[in-house]
PyMOL commands that place a pseudoatom at each C-alpha (Angstrom):
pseudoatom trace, name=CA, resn=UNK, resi=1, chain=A, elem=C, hetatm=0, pos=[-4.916, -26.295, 9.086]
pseudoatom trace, name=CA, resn=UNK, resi=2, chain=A, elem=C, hetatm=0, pos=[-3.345, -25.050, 5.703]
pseudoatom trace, name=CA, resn=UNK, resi=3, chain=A, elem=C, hetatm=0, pos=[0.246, -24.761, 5.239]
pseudoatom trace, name=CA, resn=UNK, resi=4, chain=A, elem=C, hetatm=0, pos=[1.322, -21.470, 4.907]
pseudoatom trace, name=CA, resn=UNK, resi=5, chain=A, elem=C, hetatm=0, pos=[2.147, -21.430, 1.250]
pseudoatom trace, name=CA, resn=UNK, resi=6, chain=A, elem=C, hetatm=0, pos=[-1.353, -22.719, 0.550]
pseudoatom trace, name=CA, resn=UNK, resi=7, chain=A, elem=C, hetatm=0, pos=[-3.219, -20.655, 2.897]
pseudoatom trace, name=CA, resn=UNK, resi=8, chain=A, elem=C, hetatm=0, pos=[-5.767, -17.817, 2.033]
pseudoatom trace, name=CA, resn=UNK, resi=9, chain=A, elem=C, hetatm=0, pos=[-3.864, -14.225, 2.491]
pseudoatom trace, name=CA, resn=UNK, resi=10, chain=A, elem=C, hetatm=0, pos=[-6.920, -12.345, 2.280]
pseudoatom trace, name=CA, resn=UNK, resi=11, chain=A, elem=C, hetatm=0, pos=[-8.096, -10.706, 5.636]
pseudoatom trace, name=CA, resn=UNK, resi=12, chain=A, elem=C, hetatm=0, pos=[-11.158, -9.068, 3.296]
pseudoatom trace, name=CA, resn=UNK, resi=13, chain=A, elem=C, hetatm=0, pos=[-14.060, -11.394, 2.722]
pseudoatom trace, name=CA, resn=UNK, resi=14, chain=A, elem=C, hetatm=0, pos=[-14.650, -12.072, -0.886]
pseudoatom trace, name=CA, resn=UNK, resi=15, chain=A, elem=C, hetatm=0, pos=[-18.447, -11.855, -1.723]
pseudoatom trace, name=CA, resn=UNK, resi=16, chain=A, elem=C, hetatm=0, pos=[-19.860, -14.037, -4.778]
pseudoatom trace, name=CA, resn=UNK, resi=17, chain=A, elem=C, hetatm=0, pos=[-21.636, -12.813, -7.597]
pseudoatom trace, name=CA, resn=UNK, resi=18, chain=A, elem=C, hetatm=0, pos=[-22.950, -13.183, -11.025]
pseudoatom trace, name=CA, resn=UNK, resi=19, chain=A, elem=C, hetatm=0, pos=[-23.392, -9.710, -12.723]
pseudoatom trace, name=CA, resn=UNK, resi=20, chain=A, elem=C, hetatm=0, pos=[-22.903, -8.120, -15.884]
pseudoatom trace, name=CA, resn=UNK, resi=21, chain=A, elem=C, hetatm=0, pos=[-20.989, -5.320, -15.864]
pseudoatom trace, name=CA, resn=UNK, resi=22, chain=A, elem=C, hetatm=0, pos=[-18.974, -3.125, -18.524]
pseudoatom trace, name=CA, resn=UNK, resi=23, chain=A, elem=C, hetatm=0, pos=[-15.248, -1.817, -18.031]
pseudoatom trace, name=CA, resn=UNK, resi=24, chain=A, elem=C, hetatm=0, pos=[-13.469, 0.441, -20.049]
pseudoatom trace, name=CA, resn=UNK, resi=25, chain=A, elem=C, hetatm=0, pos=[-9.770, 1.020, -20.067]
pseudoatom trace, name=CA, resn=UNK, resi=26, chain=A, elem=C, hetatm=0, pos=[-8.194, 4.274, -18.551]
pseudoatom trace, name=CA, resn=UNK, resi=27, chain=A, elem=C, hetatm=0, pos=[-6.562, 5.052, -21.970]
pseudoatom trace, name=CA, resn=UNK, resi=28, chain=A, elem=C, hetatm=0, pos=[-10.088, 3.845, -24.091]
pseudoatom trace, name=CA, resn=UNK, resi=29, chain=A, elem=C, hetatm=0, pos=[-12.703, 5.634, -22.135]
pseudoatom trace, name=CA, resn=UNK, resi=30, chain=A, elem=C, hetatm=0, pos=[-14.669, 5.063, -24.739]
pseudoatom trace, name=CA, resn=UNK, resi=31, chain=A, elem=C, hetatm=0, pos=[-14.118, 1.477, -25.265]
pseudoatom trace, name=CA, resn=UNK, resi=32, chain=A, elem=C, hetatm=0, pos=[-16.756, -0.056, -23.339]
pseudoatom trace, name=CA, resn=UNK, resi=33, chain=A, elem=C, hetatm=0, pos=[-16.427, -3.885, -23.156]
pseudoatom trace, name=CA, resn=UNK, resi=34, chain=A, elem=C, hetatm=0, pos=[-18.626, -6.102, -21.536]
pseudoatom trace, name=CA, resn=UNK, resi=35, chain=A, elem=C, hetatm=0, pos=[-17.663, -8.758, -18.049]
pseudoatom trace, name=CA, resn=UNK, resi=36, chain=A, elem=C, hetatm=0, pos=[-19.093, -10.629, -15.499]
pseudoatom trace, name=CA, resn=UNK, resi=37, chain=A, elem=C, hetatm=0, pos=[-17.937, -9.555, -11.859]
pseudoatom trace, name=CA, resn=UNK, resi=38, chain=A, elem=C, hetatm=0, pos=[-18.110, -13.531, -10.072]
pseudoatom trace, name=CA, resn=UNK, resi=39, chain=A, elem=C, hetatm=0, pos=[-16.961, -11.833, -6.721]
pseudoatom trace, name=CA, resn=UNK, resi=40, chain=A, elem=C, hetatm=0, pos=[-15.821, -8.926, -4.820]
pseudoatom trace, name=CA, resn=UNK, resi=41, chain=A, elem=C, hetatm=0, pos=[-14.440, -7.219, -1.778]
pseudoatom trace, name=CA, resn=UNK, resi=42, chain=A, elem=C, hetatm=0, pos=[-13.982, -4.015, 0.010]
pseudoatom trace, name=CA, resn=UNK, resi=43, chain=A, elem=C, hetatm=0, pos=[-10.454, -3.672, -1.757]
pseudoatom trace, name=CA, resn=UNK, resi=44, chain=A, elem=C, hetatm=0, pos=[-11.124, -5.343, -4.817]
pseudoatom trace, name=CA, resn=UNK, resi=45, chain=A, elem=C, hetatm=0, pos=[-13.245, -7.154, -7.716]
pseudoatom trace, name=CA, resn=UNK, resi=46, chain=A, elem=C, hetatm=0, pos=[-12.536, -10.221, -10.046]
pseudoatom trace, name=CA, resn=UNK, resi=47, chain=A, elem=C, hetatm=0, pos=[-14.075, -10.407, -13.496]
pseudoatom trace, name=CA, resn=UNK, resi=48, chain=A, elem=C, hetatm=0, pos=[-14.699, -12.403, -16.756]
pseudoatom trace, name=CA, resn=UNK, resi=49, chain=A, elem=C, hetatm=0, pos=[-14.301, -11.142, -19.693]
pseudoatom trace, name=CA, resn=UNK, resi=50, chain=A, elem=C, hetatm=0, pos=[-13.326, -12.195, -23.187]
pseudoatom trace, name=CA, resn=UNK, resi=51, chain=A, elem=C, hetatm=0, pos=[-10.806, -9.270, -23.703]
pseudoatom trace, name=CA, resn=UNK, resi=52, chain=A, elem=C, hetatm=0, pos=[-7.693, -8.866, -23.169]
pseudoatom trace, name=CA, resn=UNK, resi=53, chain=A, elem=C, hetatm=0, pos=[-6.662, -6.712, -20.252]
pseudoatom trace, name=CA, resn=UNK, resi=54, chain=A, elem=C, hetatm=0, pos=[-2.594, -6.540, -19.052]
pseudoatom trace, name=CA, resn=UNK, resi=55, chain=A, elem=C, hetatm=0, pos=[-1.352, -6.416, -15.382]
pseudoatom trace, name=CA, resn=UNK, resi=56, chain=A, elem=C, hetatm=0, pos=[-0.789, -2.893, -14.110]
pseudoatom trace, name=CA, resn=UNK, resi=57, chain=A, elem=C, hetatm=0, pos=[-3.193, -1.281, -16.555]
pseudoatom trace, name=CA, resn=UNK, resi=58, chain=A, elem=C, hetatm=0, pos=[-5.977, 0.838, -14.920]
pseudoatom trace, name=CA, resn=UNK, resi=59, chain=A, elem=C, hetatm=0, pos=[-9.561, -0.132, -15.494]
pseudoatom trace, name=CA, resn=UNK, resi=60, chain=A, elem=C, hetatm=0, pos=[-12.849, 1.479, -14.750]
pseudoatom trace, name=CA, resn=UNK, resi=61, chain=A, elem=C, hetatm=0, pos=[-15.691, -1.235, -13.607]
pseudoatom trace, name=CA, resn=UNK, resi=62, chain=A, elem=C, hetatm=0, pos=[-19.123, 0.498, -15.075]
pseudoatom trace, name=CA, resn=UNK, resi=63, chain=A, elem=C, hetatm=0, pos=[-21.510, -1.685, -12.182]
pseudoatom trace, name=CA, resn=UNK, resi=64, chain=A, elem=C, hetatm=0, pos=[-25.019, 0.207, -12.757]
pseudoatom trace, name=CA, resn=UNK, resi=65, chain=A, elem=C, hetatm=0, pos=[-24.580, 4.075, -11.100]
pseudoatom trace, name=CA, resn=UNK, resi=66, chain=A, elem=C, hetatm=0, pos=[-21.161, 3.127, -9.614]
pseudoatom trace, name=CA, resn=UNK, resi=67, chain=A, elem=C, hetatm=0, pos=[-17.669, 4.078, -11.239]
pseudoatom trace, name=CA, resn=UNK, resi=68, chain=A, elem=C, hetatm=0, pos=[-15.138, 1.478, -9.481]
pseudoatom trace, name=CA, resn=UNK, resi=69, chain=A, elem=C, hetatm=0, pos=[-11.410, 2.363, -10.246]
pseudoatom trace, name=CA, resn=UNK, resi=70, chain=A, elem=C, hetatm=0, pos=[-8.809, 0.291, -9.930]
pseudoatom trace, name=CA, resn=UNK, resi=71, chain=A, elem=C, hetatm=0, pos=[-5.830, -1.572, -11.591]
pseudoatom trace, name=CA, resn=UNK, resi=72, chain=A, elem=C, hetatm=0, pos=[-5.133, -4.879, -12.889]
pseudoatom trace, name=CA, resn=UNK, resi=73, chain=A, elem=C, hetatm=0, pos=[-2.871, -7.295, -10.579]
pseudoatom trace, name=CA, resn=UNK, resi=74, chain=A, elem=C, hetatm=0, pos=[-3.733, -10.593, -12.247]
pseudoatom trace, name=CA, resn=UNK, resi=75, chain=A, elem=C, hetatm=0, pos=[-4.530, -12.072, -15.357]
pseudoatom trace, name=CA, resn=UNK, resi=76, chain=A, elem=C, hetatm=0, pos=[-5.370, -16.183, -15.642]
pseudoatom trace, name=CA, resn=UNK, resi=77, chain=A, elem=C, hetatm=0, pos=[-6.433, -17.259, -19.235]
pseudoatom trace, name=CA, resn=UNK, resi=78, chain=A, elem=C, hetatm=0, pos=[-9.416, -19.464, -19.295]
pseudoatom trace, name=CA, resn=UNK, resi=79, chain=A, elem=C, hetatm=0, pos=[-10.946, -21.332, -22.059]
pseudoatom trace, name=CA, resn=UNK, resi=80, chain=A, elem=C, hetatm=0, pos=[-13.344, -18.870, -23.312]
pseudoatom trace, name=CA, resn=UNK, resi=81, chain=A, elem=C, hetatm=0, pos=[-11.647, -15.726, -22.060]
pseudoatom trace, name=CA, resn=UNK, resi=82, chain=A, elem=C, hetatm=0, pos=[-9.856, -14.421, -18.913]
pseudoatom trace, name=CA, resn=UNK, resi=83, chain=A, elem=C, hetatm=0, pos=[-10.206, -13.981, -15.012]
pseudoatom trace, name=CA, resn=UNK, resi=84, chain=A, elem=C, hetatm=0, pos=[-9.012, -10.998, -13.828]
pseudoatom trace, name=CA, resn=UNK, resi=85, chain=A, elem=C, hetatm=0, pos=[-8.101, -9.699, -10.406]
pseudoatom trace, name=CA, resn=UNK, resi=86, chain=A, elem=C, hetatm=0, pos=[-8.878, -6.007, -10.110]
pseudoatom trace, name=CA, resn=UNK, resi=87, chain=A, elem=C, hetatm=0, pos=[-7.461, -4.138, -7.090]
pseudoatom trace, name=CA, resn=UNK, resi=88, chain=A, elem=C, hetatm=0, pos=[-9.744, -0.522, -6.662]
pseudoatom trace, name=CA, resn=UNK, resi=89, chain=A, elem=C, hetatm=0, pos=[-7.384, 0.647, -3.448]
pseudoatom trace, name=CA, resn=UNK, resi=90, chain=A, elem=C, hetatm=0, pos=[-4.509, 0.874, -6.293]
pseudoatom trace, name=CA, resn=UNK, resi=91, chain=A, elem=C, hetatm=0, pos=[-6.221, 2.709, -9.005]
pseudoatom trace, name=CA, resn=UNK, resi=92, chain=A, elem=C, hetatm=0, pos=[-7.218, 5.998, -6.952]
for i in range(1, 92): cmd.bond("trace and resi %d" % i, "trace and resi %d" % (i + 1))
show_as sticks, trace
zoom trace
């Protein structure tokens, strides 16, 4: 059994993908940038991306016919750009 500090706090399952999507920024609706959305839940999505995105800034998630809004609540640099942690419950 995990210890408590290591121990999943999700109580959401997290579903694994691989797809393309584009996001804009709530201040740049314009500014469409591309990301990868590598999984997702009822509450929330994590992306790649190669641009830079801050915690607490609101983001739409452009996945096909679906507008997802929600607001940044991580950001982990990786070698060729950044995971981000997306939480859509907090954006509405």
């Amino acid at each position: 059994m995990a210890a408590p500090a290591t121990a999943n706090r999700r109580t959401l399952e997290r579903i694994p993908v691989n797809r393309s999507v584009e996001v804009t920024r709530a201040r740049a609706a314009n500014d469409f940038f591309d990301a990868t959305v590598t999984d997702f839940s009822e509450s929330g999505v994590r992306i790649f991306t190669r641009r830079l995105l801050s915690k607490g800034e609101r983001v739409v998630v452009h996945w096909g016919q679906r507008r997802l809004i929600g607001m940044v609540v991580y950001c982990r640099s990786e070698q060729n750009g950044m995971t981000v942690g997306i939480n859509l419950s907090m954006g509405r």
